[in-house]
C-alpha positions in Angstrom: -31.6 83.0 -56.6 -30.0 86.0 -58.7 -27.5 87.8 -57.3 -25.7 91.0 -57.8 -23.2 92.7 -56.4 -22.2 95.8 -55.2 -19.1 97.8 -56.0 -18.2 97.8 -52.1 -18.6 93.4 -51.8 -16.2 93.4 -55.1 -13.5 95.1 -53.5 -14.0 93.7 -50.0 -14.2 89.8 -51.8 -10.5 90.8 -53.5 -9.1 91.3 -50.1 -9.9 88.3 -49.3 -7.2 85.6 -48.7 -7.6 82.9 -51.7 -9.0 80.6 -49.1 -11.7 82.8 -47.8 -12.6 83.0 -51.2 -12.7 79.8 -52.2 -14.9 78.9 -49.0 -17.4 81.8 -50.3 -17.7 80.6 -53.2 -18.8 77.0 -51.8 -21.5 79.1 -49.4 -22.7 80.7 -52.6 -24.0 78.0 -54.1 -25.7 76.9 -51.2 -27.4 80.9 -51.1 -28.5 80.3 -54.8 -30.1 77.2 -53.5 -31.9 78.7 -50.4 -30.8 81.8 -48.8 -32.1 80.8 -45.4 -29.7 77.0 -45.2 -29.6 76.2 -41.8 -25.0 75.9 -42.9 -25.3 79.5 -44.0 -26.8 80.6 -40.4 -28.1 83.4 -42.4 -29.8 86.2 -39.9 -31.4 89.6 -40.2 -29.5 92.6 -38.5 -30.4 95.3 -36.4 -29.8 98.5 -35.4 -28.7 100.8 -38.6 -28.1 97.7 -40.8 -31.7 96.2 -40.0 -32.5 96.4 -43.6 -29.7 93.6 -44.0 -28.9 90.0 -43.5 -25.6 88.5 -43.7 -24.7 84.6 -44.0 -21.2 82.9 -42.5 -18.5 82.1 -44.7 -16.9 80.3 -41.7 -16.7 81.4 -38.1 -14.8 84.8 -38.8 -16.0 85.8 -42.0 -19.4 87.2 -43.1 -21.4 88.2 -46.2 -23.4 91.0 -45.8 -26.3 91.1 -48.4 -30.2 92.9 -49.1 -32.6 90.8 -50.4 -34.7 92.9 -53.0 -37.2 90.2 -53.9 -37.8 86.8 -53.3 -35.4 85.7 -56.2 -33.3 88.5 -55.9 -30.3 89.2 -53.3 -27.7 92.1 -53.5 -24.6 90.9 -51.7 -23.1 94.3 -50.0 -19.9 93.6 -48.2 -18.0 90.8 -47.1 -15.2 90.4 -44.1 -15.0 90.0 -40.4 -17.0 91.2 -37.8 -16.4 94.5 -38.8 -18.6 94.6 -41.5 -21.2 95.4 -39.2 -19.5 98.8 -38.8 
């Protein structure tokens, strides 16, 4: 999987504690591998995001990404629950 990202994920990923961070990283891989890994509990969204799906970093944190092709993923934003704001 090729990923890019957007202006708004790199500056929500630097505010980021170091350990979030390091976590993503780890979940990243696993995206690259299969986007859809049952540990990622990756899930489309609804409403005005139901473009999107977003993937768990751990229990609090979230990855919010567009998937542009089948090889292809645009990760958007990352954070708490209130990237879904």
């Amino acid at each position: 999987m090729e990923i890019e990202y957007s202006s708004n994920f790199k500056k929500a990923y630097r505010r980021l504690t170091l350990r979030i961070q390091k976590k993503a990283e780890q979940k990243e891989i696993l995206f690259r591998r299969n986007c859809f890994s049952p540990q990622l509990k990756t899930h489309k969204l609804h409403g005005r995001l139901k473009e999107f799906y977003s993937f768990s970093i751990d229990e609090k944190y979230r990855i919010v990404f567009k998937l542009v092709t089948a090889h292809k993923a645009v990760f958007l934003d990352a954070g708490d629950h209130n990237v879904y704001r």
